[in-house]
N, C-alpha and C positions, 0 to 999 in steps of 0.2 A: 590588392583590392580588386573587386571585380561588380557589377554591374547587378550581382543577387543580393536579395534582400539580409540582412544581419538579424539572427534572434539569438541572442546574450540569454541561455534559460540558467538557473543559479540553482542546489539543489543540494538538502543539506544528507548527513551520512548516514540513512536508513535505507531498505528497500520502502516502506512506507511514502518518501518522497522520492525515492529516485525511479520509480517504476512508472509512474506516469509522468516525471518528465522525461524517460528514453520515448515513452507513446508521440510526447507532442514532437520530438523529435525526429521520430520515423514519419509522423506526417508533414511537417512542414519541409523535409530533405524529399518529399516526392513531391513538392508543388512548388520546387524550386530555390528554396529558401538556403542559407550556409547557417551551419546551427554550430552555436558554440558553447559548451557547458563548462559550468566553473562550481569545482566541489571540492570536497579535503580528502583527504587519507581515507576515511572510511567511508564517504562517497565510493572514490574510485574505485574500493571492491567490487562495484556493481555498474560499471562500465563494460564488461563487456559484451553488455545484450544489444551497446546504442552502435548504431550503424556505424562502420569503419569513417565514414566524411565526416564524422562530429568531432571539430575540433575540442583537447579537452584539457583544461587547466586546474591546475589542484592548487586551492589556496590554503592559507593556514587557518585554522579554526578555533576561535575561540568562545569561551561561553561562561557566564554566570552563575552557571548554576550547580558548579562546584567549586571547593576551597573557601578559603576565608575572608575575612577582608581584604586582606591584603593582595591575593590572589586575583580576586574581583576587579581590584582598582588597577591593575596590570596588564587587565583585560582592552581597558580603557585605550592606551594606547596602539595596542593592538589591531583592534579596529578601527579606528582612524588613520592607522599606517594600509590595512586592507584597502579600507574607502580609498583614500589617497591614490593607492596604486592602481587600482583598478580606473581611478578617473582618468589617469594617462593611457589607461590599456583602452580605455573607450574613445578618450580625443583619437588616437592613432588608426584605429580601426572601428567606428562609431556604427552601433547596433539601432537597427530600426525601432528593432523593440525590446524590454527588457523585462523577464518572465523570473518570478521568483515563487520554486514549490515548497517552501519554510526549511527549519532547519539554521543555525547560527550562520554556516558557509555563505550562505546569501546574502549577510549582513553588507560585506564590502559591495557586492554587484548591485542590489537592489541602495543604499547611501548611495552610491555614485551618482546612478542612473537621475536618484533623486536632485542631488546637487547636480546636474547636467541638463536637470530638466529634460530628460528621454521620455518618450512612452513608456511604461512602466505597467503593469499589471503582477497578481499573484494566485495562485492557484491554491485553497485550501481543500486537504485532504478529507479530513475528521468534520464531525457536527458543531466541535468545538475547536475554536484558533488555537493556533501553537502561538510560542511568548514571539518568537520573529513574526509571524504577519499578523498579530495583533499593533505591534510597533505601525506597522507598515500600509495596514489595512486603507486608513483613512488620506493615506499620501498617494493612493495610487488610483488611474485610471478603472481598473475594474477587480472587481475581488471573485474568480470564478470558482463556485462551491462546490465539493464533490459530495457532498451529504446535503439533505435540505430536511428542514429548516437547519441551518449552524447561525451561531449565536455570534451576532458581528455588533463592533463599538460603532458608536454618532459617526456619519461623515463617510462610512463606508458603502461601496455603489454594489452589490451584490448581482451575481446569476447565477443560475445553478446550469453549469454542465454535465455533473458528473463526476466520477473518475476517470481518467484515460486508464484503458490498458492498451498491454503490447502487443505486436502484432503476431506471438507466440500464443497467446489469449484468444485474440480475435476471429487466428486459423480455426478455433475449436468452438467458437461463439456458436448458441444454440444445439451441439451436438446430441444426437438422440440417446436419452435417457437408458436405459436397460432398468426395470425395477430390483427389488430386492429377491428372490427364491431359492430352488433349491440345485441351486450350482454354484461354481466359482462366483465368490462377490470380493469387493475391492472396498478396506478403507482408508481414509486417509486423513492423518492426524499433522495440523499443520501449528507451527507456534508462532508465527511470524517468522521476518524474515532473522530474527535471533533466537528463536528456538522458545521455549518456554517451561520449565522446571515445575511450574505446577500439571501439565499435561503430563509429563513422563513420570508422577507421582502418582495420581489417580488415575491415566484413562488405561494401564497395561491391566491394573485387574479388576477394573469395570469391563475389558474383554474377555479376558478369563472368566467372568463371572457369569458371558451371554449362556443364550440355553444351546445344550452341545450340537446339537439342529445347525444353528446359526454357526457356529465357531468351525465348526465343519469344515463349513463352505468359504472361510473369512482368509482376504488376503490383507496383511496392516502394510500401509506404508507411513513408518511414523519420523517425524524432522523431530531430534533431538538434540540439542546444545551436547557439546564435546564431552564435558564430564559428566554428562549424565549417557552418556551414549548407550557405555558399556554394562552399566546395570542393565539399561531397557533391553539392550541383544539378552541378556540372559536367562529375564524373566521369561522373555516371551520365547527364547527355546526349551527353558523350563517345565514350558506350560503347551509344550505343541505347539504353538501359535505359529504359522509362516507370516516373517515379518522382514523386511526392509526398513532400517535404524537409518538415517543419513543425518549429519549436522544441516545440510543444504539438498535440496532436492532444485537439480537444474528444468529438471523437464515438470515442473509443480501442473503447468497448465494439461500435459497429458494425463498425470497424476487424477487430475482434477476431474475429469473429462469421461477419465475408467472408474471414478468411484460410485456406488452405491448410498457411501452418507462419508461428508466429510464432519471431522471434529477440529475449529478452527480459534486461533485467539478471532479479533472482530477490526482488526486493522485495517484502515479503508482502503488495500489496497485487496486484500484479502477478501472482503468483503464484494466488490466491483467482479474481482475473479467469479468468484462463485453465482452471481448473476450472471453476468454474461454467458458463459459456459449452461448456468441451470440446473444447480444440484444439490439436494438436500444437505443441511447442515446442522449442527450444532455449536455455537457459539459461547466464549467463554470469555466475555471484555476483561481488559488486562485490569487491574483494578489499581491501581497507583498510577495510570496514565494519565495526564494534566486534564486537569478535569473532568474527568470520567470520560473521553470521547471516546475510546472504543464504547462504550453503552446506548452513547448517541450514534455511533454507526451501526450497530447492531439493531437498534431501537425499529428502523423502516422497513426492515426486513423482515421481522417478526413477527408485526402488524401483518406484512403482506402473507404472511400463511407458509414463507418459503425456509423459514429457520425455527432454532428452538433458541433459546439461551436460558443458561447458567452464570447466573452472578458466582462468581470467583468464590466468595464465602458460604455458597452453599454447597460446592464442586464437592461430588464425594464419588466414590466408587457405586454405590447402592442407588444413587438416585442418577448416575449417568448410565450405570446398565442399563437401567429402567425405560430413558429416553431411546437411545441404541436399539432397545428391541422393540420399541415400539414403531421405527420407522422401516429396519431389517427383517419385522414379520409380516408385515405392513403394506405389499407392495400399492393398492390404490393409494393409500397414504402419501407414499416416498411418492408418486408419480404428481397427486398432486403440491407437493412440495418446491420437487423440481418446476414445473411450469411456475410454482409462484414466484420461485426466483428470478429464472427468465423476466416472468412480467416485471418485475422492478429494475429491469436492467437499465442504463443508458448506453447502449455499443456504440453510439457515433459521439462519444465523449470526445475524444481526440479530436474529432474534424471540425465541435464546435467550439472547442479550446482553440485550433488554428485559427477558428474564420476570426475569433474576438483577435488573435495576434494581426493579422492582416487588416480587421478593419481597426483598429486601435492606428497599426506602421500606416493607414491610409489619413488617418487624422492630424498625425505628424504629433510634434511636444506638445503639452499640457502645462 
């Protein structure tokens, strides 16, 4: 034990929730704080952006919302045996505060916290709650929002901070624009952080199909899931295209930074990037995602003049060239694109996510 403050952040196995809790992470490990994250298996794929000090626990994960009955009622125990254990790992080493970004993994840390009566808050991503901090919303000191308006049940105390991004992000926050013309241009096709199968269906020959002006000049860099990798490398050698295929793209934020227009699913973390940074978009919300919330994070940006979107069921080749070269021939367009996304940013998301962690640990239990 030692004399710094404790932040328990819980954080379930997407880049979606794990990217801004590595944010509040890198901020509260530079104001002093010991930060300890507790995730599952597919969490821990995306650990290693969080600062070497974060200590990090992988719990087991379970969920709902697959198998059958019987599998469900199995679940049951499971998490009560999490809760459990986690309440002894908090008596022994008890957290100031305890921070939950959704996701099932959170279930043990944020039940505990509850039964221990901690300070307790939860960070939602999307405009719409995931089914964990829906649970949770109304048991906890503060529900901080990273889209506004998001749509919260009776009893819950709401702010909107934002999303946090990283500090990989924030190096490049604001970077100056380059419009569209007639040189090297950069784009970049992002699916989330698992890639996306309708993007590598339609958008290689909505590129092939720009006017040869544009294609010209076009560098792709496109995030494609594993089995679809190898088709996309071959269209687009196919077809002249200089292209970079990766499952993951480590360096997204530079990615992000060199592009001319990104083509994006609308995942809030995705979403956050793109403002911050300031660069024209195309948006494609995932359409079977719990309640439409990528539509609802796409939704603020679009209004602000900084994105285009594409509802999933109209996504086609003919009507995404169409958008593509209206912002690639475009350059006052793209220019004011980028500034509109800029202007929708929140970049000191992270510090106002710490100040609620601090002033909540200064309150003491609830």
């Amino acid at each position: 034990m030692t004399g710094q403050p404790l932040c328990l952040i819980a954080a379930g196995g997407t880049g979606g929730h794990m990217f801004p809790a590595q944010a509040l992470a890198e901020t509260l490990l530079k104001r002093g704080w010991r930060v300890k994250l507790s995730t599952d298996a597919r969490g821990a794929r995306y650990t290693g952006g969080f600062p070497h000090s974060t200590e990090i626990t992988q719990v087991s994960s379970a969920t709902f919302a697959r198998g059958g009955v019987l599998a469900k009622l199995a679940v049951i125990p499971k998490i009560a045996f999490g809760v459990l254990g986690s309440a002894r790992a908090m008596r022994r080493d008890r957290p100031s505060v305890v921070v939950g970004f959704g996701g099932y993994p959170t279930i043990p840390a944020l039940g505990a916290a509850t039964l221990l009566k901690l300070p307790r808050m939860i960070h939602e991503q999307n405009g719409v709650l995931g089914r964990v901090n829906q649970i949770f919303a109304p048991r906890v000191a503060k529900v901080a929002c990273g889209v506004w308006p998001t749509q919260l049940p009776d009893g819950a105390k709401p702010v909107h901070t934002g999303n946090p991004v990283r500090k990989a992000v924030m190096e490049r926050a604001g970077s100056p624009y380059i419009p569209p013309g007639d040189y090297p241009m950069q784009l970049l096709v992002m699916g989330g952080s698992q890639g996306a199968r309708i993007l590598s269906d339609v958008v290689p020959q909505a590129i092939a199909d720009l006017p040869a002006q544009v294609l010209s000049n076009l560098r792709v860099s496109h995030q494609a899931r594993d089995e679809d990798g190898e088709r996309v490398k071959a269209f687009y050698a196919q077809h002249g295209i200089k292209a970079d295929v990766q499952p993951f793209f480590q360096d997204a934020p530079r990615l992000i930074s060199e592009a001319q227009l990104v083509i994006s699913r609308a995942g809030a973390s995705s979403v956050a990037d793109l403002t911050v940074i300031g660069r024209p978009s195309i948006l494609v919300p995932f359409a079977a995602a719990a309640g439409d919330h990528q539509t609802a994070n796409a939704r603020g940006l679009v209004e602000a003049g900084g994105a285009i979107m594409i509802p999933e069921n109209l996504l086609d080749p003919g009507s995404l060239t169409a958008h593509m070269a209206a912002v690639l021939t475009n350059p006052g367009a793209a220019v004011k694109m980028a500034h509109a996304a800029l202007a929708a940013a929140k970049p000191d998301a992270a510090e106002e996510l710490a100040d609620l962690v601090e002033t909540l640990a200064q309150k003491g239990a609830s």
